[in-house]
DOGU-492056 format. One record per residue (C-alpha): residue number from 1; residue in one letter; x, y, z. Coordinates in steps of 0.2 Angstrom, whole numbers, plus 5000, padded with zeros to 4 digits. Layout:
BEGIN
   num   residu      u      v      w
   NUM        A      X      Y      Z
...
//
This chain:
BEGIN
   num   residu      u      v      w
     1        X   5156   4906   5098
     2        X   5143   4897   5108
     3        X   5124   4898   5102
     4        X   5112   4891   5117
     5        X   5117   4876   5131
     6        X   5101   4870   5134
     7        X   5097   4869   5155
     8        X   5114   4876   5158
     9        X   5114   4883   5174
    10        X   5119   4903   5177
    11        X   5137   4904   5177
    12        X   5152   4911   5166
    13        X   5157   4905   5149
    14        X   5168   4911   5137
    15        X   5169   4931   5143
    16        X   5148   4929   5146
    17        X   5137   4922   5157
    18        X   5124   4908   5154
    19        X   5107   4910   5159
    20        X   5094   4899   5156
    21        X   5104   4895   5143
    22        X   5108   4909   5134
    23        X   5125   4917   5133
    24        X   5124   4936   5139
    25        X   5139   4945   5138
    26        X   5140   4954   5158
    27        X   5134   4953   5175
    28        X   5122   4965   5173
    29        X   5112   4957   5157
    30        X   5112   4940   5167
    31        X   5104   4947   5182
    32        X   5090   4954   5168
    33        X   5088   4939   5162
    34        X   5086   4929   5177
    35        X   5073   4944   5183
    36        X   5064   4940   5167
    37        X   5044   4932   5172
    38        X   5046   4913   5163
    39        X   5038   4909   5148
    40        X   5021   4904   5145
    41        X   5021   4893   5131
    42        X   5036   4889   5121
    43        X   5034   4880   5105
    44        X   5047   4866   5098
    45        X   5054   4856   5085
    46        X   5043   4862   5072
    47        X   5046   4869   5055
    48        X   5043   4887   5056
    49        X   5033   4897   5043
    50        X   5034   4916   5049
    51        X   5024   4921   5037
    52        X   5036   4933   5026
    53        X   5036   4919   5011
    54        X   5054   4918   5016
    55        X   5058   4897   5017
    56        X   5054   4887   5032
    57        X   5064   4883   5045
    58        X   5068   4870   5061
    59        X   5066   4883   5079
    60        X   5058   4885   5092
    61        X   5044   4899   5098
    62        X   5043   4905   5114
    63        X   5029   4915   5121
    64        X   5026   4925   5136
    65        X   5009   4934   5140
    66        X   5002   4941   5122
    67        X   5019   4942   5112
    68        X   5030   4933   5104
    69        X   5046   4934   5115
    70        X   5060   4924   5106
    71        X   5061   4912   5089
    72        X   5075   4900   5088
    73        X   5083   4885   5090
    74        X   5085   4877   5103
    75        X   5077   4887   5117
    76        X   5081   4881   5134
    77        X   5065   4873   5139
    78        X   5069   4879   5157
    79        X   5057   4888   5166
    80        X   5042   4885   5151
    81        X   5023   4884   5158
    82        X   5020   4875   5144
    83        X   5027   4866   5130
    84        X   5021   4860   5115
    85        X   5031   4847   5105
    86        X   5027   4855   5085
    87        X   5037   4841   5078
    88        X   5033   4833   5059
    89        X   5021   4852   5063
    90        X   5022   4867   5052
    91        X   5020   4882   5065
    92        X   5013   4897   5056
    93        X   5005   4915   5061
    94        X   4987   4914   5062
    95        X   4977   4918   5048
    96        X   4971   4931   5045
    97        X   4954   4933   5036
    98        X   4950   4950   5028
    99        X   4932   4945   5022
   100        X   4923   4937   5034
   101        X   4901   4937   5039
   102        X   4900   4942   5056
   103        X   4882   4945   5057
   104        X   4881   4930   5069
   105        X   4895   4934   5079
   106        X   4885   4939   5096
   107        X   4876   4921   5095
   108        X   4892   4912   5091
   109        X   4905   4922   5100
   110        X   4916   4906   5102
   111        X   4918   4911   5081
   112        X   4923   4889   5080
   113        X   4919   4887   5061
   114        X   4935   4903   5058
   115        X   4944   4897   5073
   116        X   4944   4877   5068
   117        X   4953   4883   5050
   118        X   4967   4892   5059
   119        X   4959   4908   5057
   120        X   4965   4921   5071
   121        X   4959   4937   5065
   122        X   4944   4943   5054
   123        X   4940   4958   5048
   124        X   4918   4960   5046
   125        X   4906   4972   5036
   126        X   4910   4968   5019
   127        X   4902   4972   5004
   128        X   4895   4987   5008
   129        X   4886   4981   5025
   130        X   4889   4984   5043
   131        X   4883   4988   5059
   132        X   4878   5005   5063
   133        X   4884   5015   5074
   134        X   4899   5005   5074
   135        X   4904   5011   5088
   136        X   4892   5004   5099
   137        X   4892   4987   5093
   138        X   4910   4984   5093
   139        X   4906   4986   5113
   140        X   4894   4974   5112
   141        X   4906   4961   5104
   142        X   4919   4968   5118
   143        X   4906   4960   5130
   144        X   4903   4944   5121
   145        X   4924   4941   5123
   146        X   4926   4935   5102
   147        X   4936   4919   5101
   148        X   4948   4925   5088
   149        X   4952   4944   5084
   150        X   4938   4953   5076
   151        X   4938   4969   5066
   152        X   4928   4981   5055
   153        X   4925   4991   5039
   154        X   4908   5001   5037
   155        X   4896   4997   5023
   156        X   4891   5008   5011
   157        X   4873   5002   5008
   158        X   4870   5004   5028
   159        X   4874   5022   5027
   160        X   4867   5026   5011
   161        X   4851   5016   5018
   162        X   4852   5027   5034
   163        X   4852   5042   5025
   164        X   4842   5040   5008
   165        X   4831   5023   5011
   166        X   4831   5013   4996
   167        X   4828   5028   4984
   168        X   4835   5026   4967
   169        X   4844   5042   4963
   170        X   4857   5053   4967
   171        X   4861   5060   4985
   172        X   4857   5076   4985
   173        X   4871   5090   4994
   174        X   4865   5087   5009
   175        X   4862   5069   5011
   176        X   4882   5067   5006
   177        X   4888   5078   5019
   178        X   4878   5065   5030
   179        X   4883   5052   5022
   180        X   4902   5059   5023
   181        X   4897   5062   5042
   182        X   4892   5043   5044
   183        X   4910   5037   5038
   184        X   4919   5050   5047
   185        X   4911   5044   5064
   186        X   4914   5024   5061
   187        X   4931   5029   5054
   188        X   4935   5038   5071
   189        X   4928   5024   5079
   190        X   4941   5012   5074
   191        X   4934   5007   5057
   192        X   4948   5002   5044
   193        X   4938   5008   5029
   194        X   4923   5007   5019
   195        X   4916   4991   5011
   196        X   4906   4993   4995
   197        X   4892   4980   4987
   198        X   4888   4989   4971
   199        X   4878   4975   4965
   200        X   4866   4976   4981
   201        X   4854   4989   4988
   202        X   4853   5001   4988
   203        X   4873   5004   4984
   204        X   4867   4997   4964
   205        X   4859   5015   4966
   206        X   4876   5025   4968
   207        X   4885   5032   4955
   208        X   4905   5034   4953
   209        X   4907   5053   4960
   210        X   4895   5046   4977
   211        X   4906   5034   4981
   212        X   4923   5042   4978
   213        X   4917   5056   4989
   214        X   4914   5044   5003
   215        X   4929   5034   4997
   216        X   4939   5050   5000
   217        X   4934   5051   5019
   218        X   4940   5033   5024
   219        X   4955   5040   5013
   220        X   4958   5055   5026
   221        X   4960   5043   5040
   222        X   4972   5032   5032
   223        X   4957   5017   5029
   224        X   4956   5005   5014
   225        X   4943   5004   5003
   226        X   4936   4986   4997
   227        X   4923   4983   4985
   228        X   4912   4971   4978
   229        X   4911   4973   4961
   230        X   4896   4982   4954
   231        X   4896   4966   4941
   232        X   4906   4953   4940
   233        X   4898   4943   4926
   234        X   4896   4953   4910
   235        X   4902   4967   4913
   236        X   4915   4962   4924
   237        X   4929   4973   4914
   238        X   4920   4990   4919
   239        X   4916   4985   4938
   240        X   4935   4982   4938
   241        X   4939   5000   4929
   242        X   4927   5008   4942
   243        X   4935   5002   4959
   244        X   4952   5006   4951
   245        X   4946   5023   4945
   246        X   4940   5026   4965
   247        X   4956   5021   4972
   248        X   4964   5032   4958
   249        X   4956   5046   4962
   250        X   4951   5045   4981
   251        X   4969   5040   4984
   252        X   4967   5025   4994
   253        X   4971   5009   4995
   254        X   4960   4995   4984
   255        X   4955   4977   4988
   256        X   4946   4967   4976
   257        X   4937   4956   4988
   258        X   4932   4937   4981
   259        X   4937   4944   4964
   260        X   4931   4930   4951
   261        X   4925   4928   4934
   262        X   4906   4924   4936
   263        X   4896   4915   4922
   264        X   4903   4903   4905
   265        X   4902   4919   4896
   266        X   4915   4928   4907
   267        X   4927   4911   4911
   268        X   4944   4918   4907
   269        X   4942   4933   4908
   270        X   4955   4935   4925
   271        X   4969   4937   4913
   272        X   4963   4952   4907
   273        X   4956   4961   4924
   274        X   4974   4956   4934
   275        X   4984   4964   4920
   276        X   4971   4980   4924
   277        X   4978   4976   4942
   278        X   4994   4977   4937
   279        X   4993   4992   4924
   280        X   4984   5001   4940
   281        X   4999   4998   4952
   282        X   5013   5003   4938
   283        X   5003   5020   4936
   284        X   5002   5023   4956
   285        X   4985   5015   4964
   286        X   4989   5003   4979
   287        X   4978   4990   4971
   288        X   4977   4971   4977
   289        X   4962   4956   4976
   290        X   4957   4945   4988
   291        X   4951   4928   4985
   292        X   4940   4911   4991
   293        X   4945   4894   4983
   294        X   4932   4888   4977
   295        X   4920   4887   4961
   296        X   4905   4892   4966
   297        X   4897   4911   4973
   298        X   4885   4913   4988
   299        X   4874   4929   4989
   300        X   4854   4931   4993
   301        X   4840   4924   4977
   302        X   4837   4943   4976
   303        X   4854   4945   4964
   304        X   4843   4936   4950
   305        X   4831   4952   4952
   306        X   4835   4966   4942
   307        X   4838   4981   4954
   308        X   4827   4992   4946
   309        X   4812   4982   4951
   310        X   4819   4984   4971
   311        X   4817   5001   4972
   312        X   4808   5007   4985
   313        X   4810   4993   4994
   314        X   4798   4976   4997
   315        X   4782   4984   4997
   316        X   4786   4995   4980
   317        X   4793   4978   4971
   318        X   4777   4971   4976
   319        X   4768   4984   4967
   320        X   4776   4982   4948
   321        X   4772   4962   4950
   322        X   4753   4969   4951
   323        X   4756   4979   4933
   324        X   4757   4966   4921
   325        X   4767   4973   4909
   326        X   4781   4978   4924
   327        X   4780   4959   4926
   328        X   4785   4954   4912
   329        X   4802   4964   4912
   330        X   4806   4958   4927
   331        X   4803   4941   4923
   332        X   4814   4944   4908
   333        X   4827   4950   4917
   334        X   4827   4937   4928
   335        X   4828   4924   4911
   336        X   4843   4933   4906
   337        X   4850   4932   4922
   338        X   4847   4913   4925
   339        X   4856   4911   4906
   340        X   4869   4923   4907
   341        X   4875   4927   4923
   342        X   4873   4921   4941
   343        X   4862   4909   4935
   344        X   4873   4897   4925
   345        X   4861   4893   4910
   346        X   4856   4877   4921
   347        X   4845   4877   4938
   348        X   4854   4865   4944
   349        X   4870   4878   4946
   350        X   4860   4887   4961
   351        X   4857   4880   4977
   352        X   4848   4885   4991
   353        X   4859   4888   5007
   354        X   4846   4897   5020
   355        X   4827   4897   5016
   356        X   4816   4903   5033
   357        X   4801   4901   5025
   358        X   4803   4880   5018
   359        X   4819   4874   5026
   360        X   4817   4859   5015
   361        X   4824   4869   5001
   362        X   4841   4870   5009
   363        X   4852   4860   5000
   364        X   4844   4858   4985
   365        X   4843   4867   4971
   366        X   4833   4878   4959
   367        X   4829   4861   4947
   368        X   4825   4853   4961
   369        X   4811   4864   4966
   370        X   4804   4865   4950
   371        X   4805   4846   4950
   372        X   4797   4845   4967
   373        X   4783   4854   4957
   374        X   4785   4845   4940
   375        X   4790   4860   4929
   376        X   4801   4858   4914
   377        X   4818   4865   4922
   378        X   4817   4880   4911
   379        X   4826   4897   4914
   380        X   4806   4905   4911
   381        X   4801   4891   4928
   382        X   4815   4896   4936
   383        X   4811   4915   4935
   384        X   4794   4911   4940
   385        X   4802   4901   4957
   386        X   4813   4915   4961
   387        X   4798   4929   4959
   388        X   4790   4917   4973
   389        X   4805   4914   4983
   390        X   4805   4932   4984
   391        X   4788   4935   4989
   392        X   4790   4924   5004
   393        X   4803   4935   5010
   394        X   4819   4931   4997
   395        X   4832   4919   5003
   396        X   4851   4913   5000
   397        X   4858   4903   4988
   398        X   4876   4897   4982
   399        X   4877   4900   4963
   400        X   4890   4885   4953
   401        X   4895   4897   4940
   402        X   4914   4899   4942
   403        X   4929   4891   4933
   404        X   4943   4883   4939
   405        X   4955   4889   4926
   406        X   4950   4907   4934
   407        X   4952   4901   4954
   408        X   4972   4896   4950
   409        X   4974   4911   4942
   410        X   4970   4922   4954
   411        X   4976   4913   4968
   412        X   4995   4915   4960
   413        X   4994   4933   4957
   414        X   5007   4941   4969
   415        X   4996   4953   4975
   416        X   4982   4940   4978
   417        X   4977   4935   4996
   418        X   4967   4922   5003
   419        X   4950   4926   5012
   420        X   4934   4919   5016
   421        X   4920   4928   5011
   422        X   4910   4914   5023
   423        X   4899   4918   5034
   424        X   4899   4910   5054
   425        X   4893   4895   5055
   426        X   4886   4881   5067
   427        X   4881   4861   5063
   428        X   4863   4858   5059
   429        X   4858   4879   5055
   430        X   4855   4881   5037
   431        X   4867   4874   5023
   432        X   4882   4885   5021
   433        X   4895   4888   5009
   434        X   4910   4876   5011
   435        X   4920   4890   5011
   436        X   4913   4894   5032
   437        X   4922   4877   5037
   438        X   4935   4875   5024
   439        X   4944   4891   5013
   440        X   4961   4890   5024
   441        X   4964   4872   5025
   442        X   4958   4869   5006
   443        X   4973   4879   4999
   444        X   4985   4871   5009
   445        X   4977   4854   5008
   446        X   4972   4854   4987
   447        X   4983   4868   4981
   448        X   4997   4868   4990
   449        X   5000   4849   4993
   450        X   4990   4840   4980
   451        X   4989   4852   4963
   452        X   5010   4860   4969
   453        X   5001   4877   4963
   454        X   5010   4888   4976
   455        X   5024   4882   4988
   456        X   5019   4884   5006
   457        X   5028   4897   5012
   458        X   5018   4908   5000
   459        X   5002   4902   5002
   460        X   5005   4905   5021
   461        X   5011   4923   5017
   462        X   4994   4926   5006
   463        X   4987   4923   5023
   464        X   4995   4933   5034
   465        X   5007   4946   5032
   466        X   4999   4950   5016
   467        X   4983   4955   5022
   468        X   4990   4961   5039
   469        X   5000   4973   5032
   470        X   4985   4980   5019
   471        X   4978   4986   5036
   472        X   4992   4994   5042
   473        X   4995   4980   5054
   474        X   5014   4976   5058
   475        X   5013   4965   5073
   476        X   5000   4952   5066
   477        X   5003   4941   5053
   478        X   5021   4937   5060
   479        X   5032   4926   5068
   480        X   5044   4938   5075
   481        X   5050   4944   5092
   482        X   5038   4957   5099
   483        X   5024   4952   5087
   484        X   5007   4947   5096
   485        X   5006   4928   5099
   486        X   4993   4923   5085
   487        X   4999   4904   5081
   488        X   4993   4892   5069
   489        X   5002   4872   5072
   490        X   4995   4861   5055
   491        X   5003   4845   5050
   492        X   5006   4850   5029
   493        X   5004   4832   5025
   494        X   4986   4831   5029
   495        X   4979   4846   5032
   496        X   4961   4850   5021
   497        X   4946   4856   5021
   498        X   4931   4841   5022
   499        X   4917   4853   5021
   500        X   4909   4850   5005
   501        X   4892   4856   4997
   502        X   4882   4842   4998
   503        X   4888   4842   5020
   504        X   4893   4858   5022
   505        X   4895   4856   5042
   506        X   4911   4847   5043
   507        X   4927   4856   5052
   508        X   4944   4853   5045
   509        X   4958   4840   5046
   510        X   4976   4843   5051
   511        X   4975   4858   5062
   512        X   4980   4855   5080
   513        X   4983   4869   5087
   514        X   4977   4886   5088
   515        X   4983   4903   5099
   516        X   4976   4918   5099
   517        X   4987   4933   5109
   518        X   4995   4921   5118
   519        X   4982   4908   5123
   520        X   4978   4891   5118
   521        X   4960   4891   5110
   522        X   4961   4876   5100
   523        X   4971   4858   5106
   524        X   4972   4842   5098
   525        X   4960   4848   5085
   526        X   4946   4853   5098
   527        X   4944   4872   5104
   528        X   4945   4872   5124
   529        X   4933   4886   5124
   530        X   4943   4900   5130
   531        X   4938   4917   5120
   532        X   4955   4925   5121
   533        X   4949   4936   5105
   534        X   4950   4956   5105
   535        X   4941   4970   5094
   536        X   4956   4978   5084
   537        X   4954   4997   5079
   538        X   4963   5005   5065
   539        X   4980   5010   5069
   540        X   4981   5029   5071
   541        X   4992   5039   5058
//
């Protein structure tokens, strides 16, 4: 009969007592409740997104310690630490990001170009490469105290790498039981599954049975297994039947990470690999994508080199450019790649992000240099750049070679979730991806707002409970009672991404607020430095 009296003292109403303004129903509950330590930050007036896709809605959230202790309307105020008025504010679970480059993470523990988008939890070692032993890294990040939430898969190349070098060929008996060994430890060491990059090496070297065998011991330990696509230009279609044919037969769960159609041969080609998604799930395999908005790839030069001629490693490719004839076929490969694939059929599609040995490169692209040494911008010049790139110790670079039509696809698949795929990121070190400063905001901003493609409350969910619960996590991604107090406050009429690729280092608009298990570590738009982020092992079955 009565909800909440807002600052009502503790007395009797109606058959119950009010304390604090809400009505308990004997003595013995109101002493309880008067007992009860105050809350630490309670939220109001804002329109709540919890993250479910179910419709937004006016209340209030109210936090105490690291959890979410009440969601509702109007909470009594009395006794709050701290509140924050989230009115004209959409108030949201953190996002959480389930591709993420974390390789700088001990340098930038403060983690502000993830934190800034709203970002409160990322999960690191994708495509197939991660610290090893993981173990004793995740201690060291434990030191550094992370500004958001940070977790890991472990990489296939790393262990195959540990175990075999960069020989290309089959692991013998032996060198799979180590290999096997290797997951089993990082799994048991809080790993939520393995990550493949089946177009890098030394994970290009690995056949089908290789890595359902490994794919099988993450599997045991209730992990997930994500994969980067052994092509995703022309041959696209098969990369997509082998993931789905290792989660079929390992029996675990599937990500597609930064599933995308790479290359004008291949544009379109999304409708056909999301029906294989959906065929896969009707016959049993727990299969789902991930996804950055944007058109445009970011990997190291090397992907324009035909693997073959990396075997071995540096020293061995180094070798085969001395034998002419070896030369040649490289070269060629590199042609076909340039026209067909990553490359674009235009130097002016790739464009260097992070050159050590001529930082003057960064920023511009493949035409550019050849300009810079007036050559015709040819796919044959371009192949010779890239063999001297590579010879100066390789580089990165992000590929234009992506089509819209495929980005909104994706993006409205039900069983697509937004991620990152960027790489941590500080003003004035190298020229980044847009998608290190921007993926989260972006949707909401273009997509959401601008193009109507998804109403909010799903994008939200595509970024939080979605990926949450495809690591087996039940209190993040949540605005519930008892979930961990990972908040995100963003003002939907003018929240977007400003990081672009020609000024990459440019943090968001419209996000004000940001908590991470309970603590404010962005306000008015400007982190107050606080690291209040954990490691996060896989739950234990």
């Amino acid at each position: 009969m009565h909800a909440l009296l807002r600052f009502a003292p503790v007395g009797l109403l109606a058959g119950g007592f009010v304390v604090s303004g809400l009505v308990v129903r004997n003595r013995a509950a109101a002493e309880a409740q008067v007992s009860q330590p105050p809350v630490d930050v309670l939220l109001v007036n804002g329109s709540v997104i919890d993250g479910t896709g179910t419709p937004a809605r006016r209340a209030d959230v109210a936090i105490r310690g690291d959890r979410i202790v009440a969601v509702g309307a109007n909470l009594s105020r009395a006794g709050a630490r701290r509140v924050i008025d989230a009115t004209g504010q959409v108030v949201a679970p953190g996002f959480v990001d389930l591709h993420a480059h974390l390789e700088p993470l001990l340098q930038l523990p403060l983690m502000e170009s993830a934190l800034r988008q709203g970002v409160t939890f990322v999960l690191g070692g994708p495509d197939g490469g991660s610290p090893l032993p993981l173990g004793a890294y995740l201690d060291s990040v434990r030191t550094a105290k992370p500004g958001i939430n940070v977790a890991y898969l472990v990489g296939h190349n790393d262990i195959r790498r540990a175990v075999m070098n960069m020989d290309d060929r089959a692991p013998t008996a032996a060198e799979l039981t180590r290999m096997r060994r290797l997951v089993a430890e990082a799994m048991g060491q809080g790993a939520f599954g393995l990550s493949t990059g089946l177009l890098y090496l030394p994970g290009t070297y690995s056949n089908v049975e290789e890595v359902i065998a490994l794919s099988q011991v993450a599997s045991d330990s209730g992990g997930i297994y994500t994969s980067h696509l052994r092509k995703e230009g022309i041959g696209l279609l098969d990369g997509v039947a082998e993931a789905l044919e290792i989660g079929r037969r390992a029996r675990i769960p599937v990500v597609l990470t930064h599933h995308k159609a790479v290359g004008q041969q291949m544009w379109g080609k999304s409708a056909i690999t999301l029906a294989m998604v959906d065929s896969a799930r009707r016959a049993g395999t727990d299969v789902m994508v991930d996804q950055y908005p944007y058109t445009a790839t970011h990997t190291g030069i090397g992907v324009l080199v035909p693997s073959w001629a990396m075997a071995g490693g540096n020293a061995e490719f180094r070798k085969r450019l001395d034998v002419p004839k070896l030369r040649d076929s490289i070269k060629a490969d590199i042609v076909f790649n340039i026209v067909n694939d990553r490359g674009g059929g235009d130097l002016a599609r790739v464009q260097f992000s992070r050159v050590s040995w001529d930082k003057t490169l960064e920023g511009k692209t493949l035409k550019d240099w050849a300009d810079r040494r007036k050559l015709a911008p040819t796919p044959e010049n371009g192949a010779e750049l890239v063999l001297e790139a590579m010879l100066n110790g390789g580089g990165n670079a992000i590929y234009h070679v992506l089509d819209e039509g495929d980005v909104r696809r994706i993006m409205t698949h039900p069983f697509a979730m937004i991620a990152s795929d960027g790489r941590l990121s500080q003003p004035g070190d190298g020229h980044p991806h847009p998608r290190a400063y921007g993926t989260f905001p972006r949707v909401l901003g273009r997509y959401v707002r601008e193009q109507q493609l998804l109403p909010l409350e799903q994008a939200v969910h595509k970024m939080t409970q979605m990926p949450a619960r495809r690591l087996g996590l039940i209190d993040r991604g949540v605005l519930r009672v008892d979930a961990m107090a990972d908040v995100v406050i963003f003002d939907a009429s003018t929240v977007a991404d400003q990081s672009t690729f020609t000024e990459p280092h440019q943090y968001p608009k419209g996000i004000g607020t940001v908590i991470v298990n309970g603590t404010i570590a962005v306000e008015n738009g400007k982190p107050t430095g606080v690291r209040a982020g954990r490691v996060i092992t896989r739950p234990k079955r």
